[in-house]
N, C-alpha and C positions, 0 to 999 in steps of 0.2 A: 410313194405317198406314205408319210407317215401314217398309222391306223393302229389304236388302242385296238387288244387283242380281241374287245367285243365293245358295238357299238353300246351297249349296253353300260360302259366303265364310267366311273364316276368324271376318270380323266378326258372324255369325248366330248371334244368340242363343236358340236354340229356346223357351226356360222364358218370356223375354221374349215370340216370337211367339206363344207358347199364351196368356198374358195378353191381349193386344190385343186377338186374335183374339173372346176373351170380354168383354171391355170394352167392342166392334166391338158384339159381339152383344147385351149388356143394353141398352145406348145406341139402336142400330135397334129390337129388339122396342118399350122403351118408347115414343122416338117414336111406332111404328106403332100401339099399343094392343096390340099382343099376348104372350102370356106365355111365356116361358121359362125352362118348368116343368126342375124337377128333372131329368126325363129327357132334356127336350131338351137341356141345356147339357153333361148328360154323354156325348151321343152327340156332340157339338159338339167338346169337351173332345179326345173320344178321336180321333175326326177329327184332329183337329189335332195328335196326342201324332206323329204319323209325316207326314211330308210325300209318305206314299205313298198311293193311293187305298185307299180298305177298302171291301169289302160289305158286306152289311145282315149275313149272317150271323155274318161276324167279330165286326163291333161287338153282337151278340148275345150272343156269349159272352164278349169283354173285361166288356160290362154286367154277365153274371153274374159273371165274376169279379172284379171290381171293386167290386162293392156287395154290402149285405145281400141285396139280390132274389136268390129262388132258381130263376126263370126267367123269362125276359125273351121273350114271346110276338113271332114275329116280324112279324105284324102294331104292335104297338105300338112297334118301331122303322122302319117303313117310316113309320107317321103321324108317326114325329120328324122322319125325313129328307124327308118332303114337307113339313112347315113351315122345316125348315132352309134347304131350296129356294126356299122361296116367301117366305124372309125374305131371300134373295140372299146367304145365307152360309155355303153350300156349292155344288159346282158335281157335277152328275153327271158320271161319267165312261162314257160310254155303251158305248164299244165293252168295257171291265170289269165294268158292272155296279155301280160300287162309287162312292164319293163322298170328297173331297175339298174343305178349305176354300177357301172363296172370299181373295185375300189383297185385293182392291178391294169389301168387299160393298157392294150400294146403289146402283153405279155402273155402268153403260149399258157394256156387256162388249162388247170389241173384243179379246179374248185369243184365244190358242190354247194348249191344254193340251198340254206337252210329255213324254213319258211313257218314263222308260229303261225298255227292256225287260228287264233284268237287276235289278235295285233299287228298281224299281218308284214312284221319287221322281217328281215330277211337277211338273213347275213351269207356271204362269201367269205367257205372254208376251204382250206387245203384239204386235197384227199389222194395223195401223190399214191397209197397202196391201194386203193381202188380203181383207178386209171390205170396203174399197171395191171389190175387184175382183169379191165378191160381188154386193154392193148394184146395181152397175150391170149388171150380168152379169142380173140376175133383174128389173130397169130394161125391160130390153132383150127380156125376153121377159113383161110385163106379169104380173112374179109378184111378192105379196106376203111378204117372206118374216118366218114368225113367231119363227124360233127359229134362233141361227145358234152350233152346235157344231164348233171344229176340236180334232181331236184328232191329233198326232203322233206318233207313237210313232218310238223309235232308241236310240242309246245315248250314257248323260252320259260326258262326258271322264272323270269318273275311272272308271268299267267298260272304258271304250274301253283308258284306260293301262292296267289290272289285267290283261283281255284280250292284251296287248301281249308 
């Protein structure tokens, strides 16, 4: 996927990342055999309309107001966002609660979710010397480790300037 070096650049085309994004997603489900049904490509869709994380409840009711459905049971968007998961084309945001697209899906994650606390945008960085500082750290005390989430949270330069 093409991706200005911050969602932030003047060069970021949003309407373009929302395409990709679903492009990303037909192309991995079919490879995989799996389908991405109606509901899922909309909770996909809306994920991706803000590069800020959402909850399931959010995207609950954007669903209902966004479509014909006149309730959108929150069980049947948790079973979207665990395929979305498990298709690697969104990433949870744990300490929120809420989810966010993946901009690398597919690919063996060495990121850390960078999360303004004002604005709530979130970007996916590389952080390839901290994951090794993991991996041998956990080396070193005979730990397998299954699932490796960095999340930092601060604030992006423009809240920092607005702030000012």
């Amino acid at each position: 996927m093409n991706k200005p070096d911050s969602i932030r650049d003047a060069s970021h085309d949003h309407s373009q990342c929302i395409h990709t994004a679903l492009a990303d997603a037909d192309r991995i489900c079919h490879k995989a055999g799996a389908r991405l049904t109606v509901l899922r490509r909309q909770v996909l869709e809306l994920i991706w309309q803000s590069h800020a994380p959402l909850g399931a409840y959010a995207l609950m009711e954007m669903l209902e107001q966004n479509s014909e459905r006149k309730r959108v049971a929150p069980p049947t968007v948790y079973r979207a966002l665990d395929f979305l998961l498990e298709q690697g084309l969104v990433h949870k945001v744990h300490s929120l609660n809420a989810y966010v697209g993946c901009t690398h899906p597919k690919r063996i994650h060495t990121d850390a979710l960078f999360i303004c606390l004002t604005c709530g945008v979130t970007e996916e960085v590389p952080s390839n010397t901290i994951q090794q500082a993991i991996n041998l750290s956990a080396s070193q005390q005979h730990f397998t480790v299954a699932n490796k989430v960095l999340e930092i949270t601060g604030y992006c330069s423009d809240c920092r300037t607005r702030a000012k």
